[in-house]
C-alpha positions as CSV (number, residue, x, y, z in Angstrom):
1,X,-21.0,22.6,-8.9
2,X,-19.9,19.3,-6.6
3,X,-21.1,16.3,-8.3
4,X,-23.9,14.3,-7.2
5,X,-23.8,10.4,-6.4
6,X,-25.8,8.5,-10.4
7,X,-24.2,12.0,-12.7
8,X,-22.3,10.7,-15.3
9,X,-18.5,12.8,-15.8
10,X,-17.9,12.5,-20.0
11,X,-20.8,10.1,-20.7
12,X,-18.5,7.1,-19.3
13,X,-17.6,7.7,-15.9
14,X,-21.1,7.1,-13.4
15,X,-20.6,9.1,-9.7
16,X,-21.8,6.6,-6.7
17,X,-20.5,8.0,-3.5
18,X,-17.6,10.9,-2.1
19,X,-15.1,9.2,-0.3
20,X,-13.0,12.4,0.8
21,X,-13.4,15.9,0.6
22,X,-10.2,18.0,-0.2
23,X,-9.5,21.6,-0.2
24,X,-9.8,22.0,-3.8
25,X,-12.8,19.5,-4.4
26,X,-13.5,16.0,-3.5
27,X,-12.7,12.3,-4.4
28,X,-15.4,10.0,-5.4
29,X,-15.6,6.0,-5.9
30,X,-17.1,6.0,-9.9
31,X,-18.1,3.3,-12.5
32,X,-16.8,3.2,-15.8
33,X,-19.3,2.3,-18.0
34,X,-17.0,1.5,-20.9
35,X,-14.3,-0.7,-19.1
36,X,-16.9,-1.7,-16.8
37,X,-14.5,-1.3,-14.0
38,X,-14.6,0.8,-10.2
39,X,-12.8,4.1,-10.6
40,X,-12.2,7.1,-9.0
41,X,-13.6,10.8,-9.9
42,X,-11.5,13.7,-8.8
43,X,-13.3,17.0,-8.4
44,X,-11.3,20.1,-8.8
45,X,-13.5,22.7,-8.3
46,X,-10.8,25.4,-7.0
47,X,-7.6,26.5,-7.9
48,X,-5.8,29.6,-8.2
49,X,-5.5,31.6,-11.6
50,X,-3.8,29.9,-13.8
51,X,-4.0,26.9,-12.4
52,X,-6.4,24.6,-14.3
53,X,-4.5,25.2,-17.2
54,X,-1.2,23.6,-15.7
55,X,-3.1,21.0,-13.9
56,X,-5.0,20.0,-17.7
57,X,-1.4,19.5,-19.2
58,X,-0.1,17.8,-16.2
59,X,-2.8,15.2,-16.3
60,X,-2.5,15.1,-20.0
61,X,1.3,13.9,-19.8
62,X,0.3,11.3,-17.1
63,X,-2.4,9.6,-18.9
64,X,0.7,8.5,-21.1
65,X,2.7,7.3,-17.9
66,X,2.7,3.3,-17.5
67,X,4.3,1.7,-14.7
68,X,3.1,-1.6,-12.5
69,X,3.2,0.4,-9.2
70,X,2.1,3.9,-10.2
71,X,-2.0,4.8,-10.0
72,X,-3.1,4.8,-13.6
73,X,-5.1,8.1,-14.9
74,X,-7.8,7.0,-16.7
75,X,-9.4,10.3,-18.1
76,X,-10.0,14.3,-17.4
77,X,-12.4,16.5,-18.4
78,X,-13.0,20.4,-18.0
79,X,-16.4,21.8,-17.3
80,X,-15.7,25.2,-17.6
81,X,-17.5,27.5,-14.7
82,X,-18.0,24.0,-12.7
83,X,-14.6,22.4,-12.5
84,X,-12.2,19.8,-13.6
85,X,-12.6,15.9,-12.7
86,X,-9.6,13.4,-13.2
87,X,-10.6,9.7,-13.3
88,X,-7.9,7.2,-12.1
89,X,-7.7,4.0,-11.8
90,X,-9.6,2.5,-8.5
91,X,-7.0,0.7,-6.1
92,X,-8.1,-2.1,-4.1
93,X,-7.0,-2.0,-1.0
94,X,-5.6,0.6,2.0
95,X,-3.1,3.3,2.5
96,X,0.1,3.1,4.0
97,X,-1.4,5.4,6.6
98,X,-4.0,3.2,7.5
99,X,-2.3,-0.4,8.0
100,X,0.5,2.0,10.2
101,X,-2.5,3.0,12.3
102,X,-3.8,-0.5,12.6
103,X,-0.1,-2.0,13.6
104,X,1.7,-2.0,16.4
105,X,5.3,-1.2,15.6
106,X,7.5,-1.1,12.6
107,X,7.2,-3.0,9.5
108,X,9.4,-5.9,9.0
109,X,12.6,-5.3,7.1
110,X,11.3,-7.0,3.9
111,X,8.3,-5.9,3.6
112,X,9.4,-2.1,4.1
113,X,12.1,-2.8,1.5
114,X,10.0,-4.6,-1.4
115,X,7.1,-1.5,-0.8
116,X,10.3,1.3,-0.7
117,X,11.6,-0.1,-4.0
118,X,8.3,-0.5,-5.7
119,X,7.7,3.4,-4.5
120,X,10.8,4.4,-5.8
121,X,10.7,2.9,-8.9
122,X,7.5,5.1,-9.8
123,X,8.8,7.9,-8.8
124,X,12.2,7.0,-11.1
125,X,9.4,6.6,-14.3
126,X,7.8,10.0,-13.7
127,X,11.6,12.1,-13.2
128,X,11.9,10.3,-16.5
129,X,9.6,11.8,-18.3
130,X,9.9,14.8,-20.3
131,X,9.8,17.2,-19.0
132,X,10.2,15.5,-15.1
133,X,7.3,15.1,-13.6
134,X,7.6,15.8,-10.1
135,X,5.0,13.9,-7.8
136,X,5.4,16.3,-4.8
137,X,3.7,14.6,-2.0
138,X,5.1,11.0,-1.0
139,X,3.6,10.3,1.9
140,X,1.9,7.2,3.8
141,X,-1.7,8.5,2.6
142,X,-0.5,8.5,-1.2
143,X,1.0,5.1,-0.9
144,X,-1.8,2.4,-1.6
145,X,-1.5,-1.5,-0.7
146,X,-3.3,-3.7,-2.9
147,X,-4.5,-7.4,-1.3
148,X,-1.1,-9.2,-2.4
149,X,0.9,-7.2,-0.9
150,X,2.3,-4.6,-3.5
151,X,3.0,-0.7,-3.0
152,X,1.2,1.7,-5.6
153,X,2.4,5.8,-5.8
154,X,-1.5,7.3,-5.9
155,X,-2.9,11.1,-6.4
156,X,-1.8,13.3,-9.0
157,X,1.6,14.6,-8.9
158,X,2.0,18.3,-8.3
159,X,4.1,19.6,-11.1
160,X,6.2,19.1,-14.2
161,X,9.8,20.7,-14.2
């Protein structure tokens, strides 16, 4: 069942609009009526057999992960016969992919290297973890900017070693 824009996911997290539809469900800005904050609801409707159950305990061990430059997971919940829906933290700003499409050219030097380390150091705290936690899918539409300037690793990761 695809969620609907005023449902409420675990009687805290209000649905307002999709933002993305994905090949296994959709993304959607959210409210959290608790923290009274913007998140974001993840809708897995689809997976293969099997596969809820590793995705449950993945997101399980990340709502434990903590680091200044890796998208916090807020909450998950599993309606069986409808689906599962992660709630993470909502990032102000764009993608990587986006500002690239917007410039002209390369980064400068700097910039690259400050938003490369802050990546990298993300990734270091989830191959930390045990077991390892490997994120799977750095790319420019998983790496957020927020308005001063700072890199953030976003989506869920794909698997745990």
């Amino acid at each position: 069942m695809a969620l609907v824009s005023g449902q409420l996911v675990s009687n805290r997290f209000r649905v307002a609009a999709q933002i993305e539809k994905r090949a296994f469900g959709a993304i959607f800005r959210g409210w959290d009526l608790q923290d009274n904050r913007a998140c974001l609801v993840e809708e897995i409707t689809e997976m293969y057999p099997g596969g809820m159950a590793r995705l449950q305990q993945l997101v399980q061990a990340l709502k434990l992960v903590r680091h200044p430059h890796l998208q916090k997971i807020i909450d998950f919940a599993v309606v069986p016969g409808e689906g599962m829906y992660v709630v993470m933290e909502f990032l102000e700003g764009e993608s990587l992919e986006t500002i690239q499409a917007k410039q002209a050219g390369a980064f400068e030097e700097k910039q690259a290297v400050k938003w490369t380390a802050q990546v990298c150091g993300a990734l270091d705290n989830l191959h930390k973890m045990v077991p390892p936690i490997i994120h799977g899918a750095v790319q420019p539409c998983n790496i957020f900017i927020d308005k001063q300037g700072n890199a953030f690793l976003a989506n869920v990761p794909e698997a745990m070693v």
